[in-house]
N, C-alpha and C positions, 0 to 999 in steps of 0.2 A: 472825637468819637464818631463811627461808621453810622448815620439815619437808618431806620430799620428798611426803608425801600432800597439805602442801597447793598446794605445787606442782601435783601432777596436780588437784587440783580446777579452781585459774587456769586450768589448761590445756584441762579437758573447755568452761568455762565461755567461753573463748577460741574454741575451734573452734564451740560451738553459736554464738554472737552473729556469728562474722566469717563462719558458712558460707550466713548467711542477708542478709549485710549486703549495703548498694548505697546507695551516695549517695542524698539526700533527694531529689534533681533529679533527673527522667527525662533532663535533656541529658546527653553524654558529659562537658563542663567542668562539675564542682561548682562547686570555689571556685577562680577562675581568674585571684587577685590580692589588692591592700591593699581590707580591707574587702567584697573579696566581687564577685561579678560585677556589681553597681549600686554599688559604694564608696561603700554606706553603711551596711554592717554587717547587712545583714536575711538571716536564713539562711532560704531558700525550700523551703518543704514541710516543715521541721522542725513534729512534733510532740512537743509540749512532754508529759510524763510526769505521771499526775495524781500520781505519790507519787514524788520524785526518792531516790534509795536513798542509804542513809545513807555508801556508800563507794562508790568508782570499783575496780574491775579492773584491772589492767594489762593489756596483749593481748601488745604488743613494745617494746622499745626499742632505738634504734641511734645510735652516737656521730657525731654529723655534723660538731661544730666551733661556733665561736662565731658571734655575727651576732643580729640583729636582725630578720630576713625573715621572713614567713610563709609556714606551708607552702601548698604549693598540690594541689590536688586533681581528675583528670581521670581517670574510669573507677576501674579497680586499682594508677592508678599516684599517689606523692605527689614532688612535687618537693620540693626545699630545698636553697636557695641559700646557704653556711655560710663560714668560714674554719675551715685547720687551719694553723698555723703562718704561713709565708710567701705559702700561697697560698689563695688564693679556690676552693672546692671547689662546685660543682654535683653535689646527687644526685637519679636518681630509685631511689625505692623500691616495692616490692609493698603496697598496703594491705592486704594480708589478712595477710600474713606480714613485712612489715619487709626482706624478702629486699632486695638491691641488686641493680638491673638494669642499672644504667650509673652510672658516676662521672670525671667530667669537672673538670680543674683548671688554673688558669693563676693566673701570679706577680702578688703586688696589694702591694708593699710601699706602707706608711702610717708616717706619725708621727702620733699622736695630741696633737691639740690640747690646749693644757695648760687641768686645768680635770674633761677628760672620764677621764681616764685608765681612771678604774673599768667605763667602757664598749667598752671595746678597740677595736678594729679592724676591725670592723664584720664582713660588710657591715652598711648599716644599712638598704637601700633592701630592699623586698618585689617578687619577681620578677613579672612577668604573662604569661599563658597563654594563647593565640587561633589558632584556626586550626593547629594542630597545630606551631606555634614558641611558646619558653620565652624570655622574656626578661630579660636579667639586668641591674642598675647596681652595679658596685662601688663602693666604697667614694672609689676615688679618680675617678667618675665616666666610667668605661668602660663604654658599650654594648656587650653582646652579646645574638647571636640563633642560639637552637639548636633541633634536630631534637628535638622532644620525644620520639620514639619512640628514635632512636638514639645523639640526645647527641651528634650531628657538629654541629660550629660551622658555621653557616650564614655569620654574616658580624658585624662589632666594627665598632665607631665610637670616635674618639677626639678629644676637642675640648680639649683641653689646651693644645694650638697655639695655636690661635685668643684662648682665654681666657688663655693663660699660668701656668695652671693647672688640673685640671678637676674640682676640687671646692671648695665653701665650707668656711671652717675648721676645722670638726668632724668634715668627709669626709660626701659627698654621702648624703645620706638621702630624696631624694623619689623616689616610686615609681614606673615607669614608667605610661602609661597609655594602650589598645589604644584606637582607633578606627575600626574598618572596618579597611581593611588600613594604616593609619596609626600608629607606634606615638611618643606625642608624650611630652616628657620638656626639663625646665629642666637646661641643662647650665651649667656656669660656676661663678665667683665669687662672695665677699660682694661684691663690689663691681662686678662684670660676667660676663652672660651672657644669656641668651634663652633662650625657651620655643621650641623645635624640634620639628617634624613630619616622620618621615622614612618612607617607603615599607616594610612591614613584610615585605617581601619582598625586599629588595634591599639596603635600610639606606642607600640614597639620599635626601640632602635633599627635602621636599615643599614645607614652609615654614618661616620662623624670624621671631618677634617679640619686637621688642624688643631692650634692654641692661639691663635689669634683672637685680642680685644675686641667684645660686638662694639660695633661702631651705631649711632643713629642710621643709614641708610638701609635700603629694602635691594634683596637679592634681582635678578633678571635670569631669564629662560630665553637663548639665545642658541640658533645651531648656524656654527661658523665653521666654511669647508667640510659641510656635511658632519658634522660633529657638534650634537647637542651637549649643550654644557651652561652650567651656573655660574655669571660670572656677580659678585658681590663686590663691594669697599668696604672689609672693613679698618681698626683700627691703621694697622699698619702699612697696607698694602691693597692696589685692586687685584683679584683673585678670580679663576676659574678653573672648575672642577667640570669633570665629567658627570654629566646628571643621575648616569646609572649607579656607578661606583663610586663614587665621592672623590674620585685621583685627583689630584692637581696637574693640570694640564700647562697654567704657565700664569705667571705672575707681573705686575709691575709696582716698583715700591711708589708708596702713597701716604707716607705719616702723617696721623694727626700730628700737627705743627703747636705744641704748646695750648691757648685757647683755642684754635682754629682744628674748629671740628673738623669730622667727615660725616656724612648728616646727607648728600644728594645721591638718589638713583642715578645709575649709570645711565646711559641711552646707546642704542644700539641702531646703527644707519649704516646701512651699503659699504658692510666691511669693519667699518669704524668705532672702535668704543669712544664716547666723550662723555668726561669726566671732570668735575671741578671740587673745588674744595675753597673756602673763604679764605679768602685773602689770598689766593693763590690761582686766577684765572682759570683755565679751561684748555683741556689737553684734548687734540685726538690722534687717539692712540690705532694701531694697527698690527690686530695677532695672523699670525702666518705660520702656517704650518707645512714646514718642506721637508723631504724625509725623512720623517720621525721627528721630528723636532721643533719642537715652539718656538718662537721670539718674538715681540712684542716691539714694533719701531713707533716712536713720537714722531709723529709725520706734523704737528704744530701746537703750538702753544704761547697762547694770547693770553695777555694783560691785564686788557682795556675791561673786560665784564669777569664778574667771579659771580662762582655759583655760592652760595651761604646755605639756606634751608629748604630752598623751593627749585624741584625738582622739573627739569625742561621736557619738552617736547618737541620731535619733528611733527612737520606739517609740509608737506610733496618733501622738497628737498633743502629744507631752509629748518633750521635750528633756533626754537623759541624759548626764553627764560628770562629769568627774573633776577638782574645785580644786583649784590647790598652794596655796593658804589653809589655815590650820590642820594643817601640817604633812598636807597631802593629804585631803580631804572628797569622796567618791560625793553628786551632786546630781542632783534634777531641777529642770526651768525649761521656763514655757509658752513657746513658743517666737512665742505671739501678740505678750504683752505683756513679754517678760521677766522678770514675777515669779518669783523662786525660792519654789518649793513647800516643799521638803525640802532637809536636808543630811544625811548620814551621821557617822557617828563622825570626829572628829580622831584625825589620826595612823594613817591609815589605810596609806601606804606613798608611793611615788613617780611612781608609773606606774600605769596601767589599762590594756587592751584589751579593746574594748567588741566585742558580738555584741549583737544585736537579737534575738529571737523573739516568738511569740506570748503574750502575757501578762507575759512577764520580759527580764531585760536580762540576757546573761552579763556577768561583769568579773573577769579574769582580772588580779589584781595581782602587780606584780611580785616580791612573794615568796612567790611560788610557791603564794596560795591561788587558788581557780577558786570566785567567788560566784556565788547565783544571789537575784538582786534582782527582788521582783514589780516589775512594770513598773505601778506606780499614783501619782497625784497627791496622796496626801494626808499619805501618811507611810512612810518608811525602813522599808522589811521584806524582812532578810534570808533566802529560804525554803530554803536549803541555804548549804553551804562544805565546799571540797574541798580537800586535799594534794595539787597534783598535781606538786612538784618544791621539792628542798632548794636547790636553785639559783635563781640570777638566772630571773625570769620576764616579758622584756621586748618577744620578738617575739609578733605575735596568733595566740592560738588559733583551730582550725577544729575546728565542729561538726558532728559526723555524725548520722546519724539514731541509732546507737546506740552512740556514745561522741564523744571529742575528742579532737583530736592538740593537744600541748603542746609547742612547742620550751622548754627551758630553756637555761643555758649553756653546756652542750654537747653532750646528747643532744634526738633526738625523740623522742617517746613515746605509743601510742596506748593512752588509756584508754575502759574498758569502762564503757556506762552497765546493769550484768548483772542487776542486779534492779528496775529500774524499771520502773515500770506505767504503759504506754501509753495516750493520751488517744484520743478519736476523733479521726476528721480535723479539724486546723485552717481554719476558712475561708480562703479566700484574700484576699490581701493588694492 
């Protein structure tokens, strides 16, 4: 147990750090979803510390519930989409103080698919933030859309009907994702459902493509040869639709394999979609579009790392993620040619959530340590590791300029980066 003086030190060292704090981003939306406002892990304006401190600070913590979401981050307020019991909890909280400003909850009874148990009841989907509405997927695949400011239910969706059930058997995990006023999201079954585009102000149909099985993985917003477009995995197939219209633009087949989910965001680098699946290494694929016509060429496909549940990141030109090989391996891989660079230690844990910045990779495993990995091609070098939770550590951290909120298994927690030394400005990205 903490002495009460040094308590009061947490505490002076809390109010200096939060009374000068503000998101890395001059916009009002920091981090406004899975992966971050481009969903692909790059935290914008963070500067990286030339001497990371040997311990993290607490500032606050507050018991939110179970789940798997990321927090989200807009101005002084954080959302987080949790479960307590029977029901699905939305909260938002004060970034500077943890204070509750609004808590909103509605009934999400689940069975958990046998197999997961250890992972309860989710939710498992990550909320997103646009335009002053919060959007939520539980677990059994209910759309909601709320007042970020006041927490009233703007308007739910439910495709249950339709599908005859509205989540794949693990309970729906892909994340929504905002386009313009468009907020698109794979609703359905392992075995039927469709990629849907509905009106983010209304939650009326815009478009729907497709019968394809939702799969666990989260869609990307990608404009390739000047052609924006959705590209997802799910069950069957990786897929890309035109953002406006919902067309299908051009496909590559991708089955789930028997156990072997499909469960990882794609990532999107200088041309290249890469793509893995468990037990099935790591493809980069290349769509080309020559008169009129799509085709999609496997320019490589490696082995040695597979992708499982934890979803990679580029960082400048080098490909960072996480193998369930070797009872879980931290790697990098050029993303040109596939070659794997490096591998990290075996038996590393189960899970990552990857953050991009300048120089380094965060990787936040899931037990509960928070590493800080140079971001280099030639060799495995870990330059910090952190405690930041005795608990399960399986939804993604967000990085502030001067610390990181941690969900663990039941509380949030916002830690202090209190004695690091500040780099000059990073260039921009």
């Amino acid at each position: 147990m903490l002495r009460p003086i040094a308590l009061v030190v947490i505490a002076l060292i809390f109010l200096s750090v939060a009374s000068t704090w503000q998101p890395a981003s001059g916009a009002d939306v920091y981090w406004s979803g899975w992966l971050g406002p481009k969903r692909n892990g790059w935290v914008s304006g963070f500067q990286p510390p030339t001497r990371w401190p040997k311990q993290l600070e607490r500032g606050w913590q507050v018991e939110v519930g179970t789940g798997y979401g990321s927090p989200l981050v807009s101005g002084r307020r954080v959302y987080q989409h949790a479960r307590q019991g029977g029901d699905e909890v939305v909260w938002c909280l004060d970034l500077k103080t943890g204070a509750v400003k609004w808590r909103k909850s509605y009934s999400a009874p689940f069975t958990i698919g046998g197999g997961a148990q250890k992972h309860g009841k989710g939710p498992k989907s990550s909320p997103a933030l646009a335009d002053g509405r919060l959007f939520t997927l539980s677990i059994t695949g209910l759309l909601s859309a709320w007042d970020a400011v006041s927490g009233d239910l703007l308007w739910r969706r439910d495709y249950s009907k339709r599908f005859k059930k509205g989540h794949p058997y693990w309970g729906a995990s892909t994340s929504p994702l905002v386009d313009g006023n468009r907020v698109v999201v794979h609703f359905g079954t392992d075995g039927q459902g469709a990629l849907i585009a509905l009106d983010a102000t209304s939650g009326e149909d815009v478009w729907s493509h497709g019968n394809d099985g939702a799969s666990y993985a989260s869609p990307i917003l990608v404009e390739i040869q000047g052609i924006r477009q959705i590209v997802e995995l799910n069950m069957r197939a990786l897929v890309s639709m035109d953002s406006n219209s919902g067309h299908r633009l051009w496909e590559y087949p991708y089955p789930q394999v028997g156990i072997d989910q499909n469960m990882v965001t794609p990532t999107y680098h200088r041309g290249l979609v890469l793509v893995g699946g468990e037990n099935r290494g790591i493809r980069g694929l290349e769509p080309r579009l020559d008169n009129g016509t799509w085709t999609v060429k496997e320019r490589w496909h490696q082995k040695k790392v597979a992708l499982d549940m934890s979803s990679a990141v580029v960082n400048g030109d080098l490909f960072y993620g996480f193998s369930h090989y070797g009872r879980g391996r931290l790697f990098c891989l050029d993303p040109k040619t596939g070659e794997v660079r490096w591998q990290g230690p075996k038996r590393t844990g189960e899970n990552v959530a990857f953050l991009s910045i300048p120089g380094h990779v965060v990787a936040l495993i899931n037990d509960g340590q928070l590493q800080i990995i140079a971001a280099r091609g030639d060799r495995f070098k870990k330059v910090a590791s952190y405690r930041v939770a005795e608990s399960r550590t399986w939804a993604p951290p967000v990085l502030l300029r001067s610390g990181v909120l941690v969900k663990d298994n039941q509380t949030l927690t916002l830690w202090l980066l209190a004695d690091s030394t500040t780099s000059s400005p990073s260039p921009s990205r």
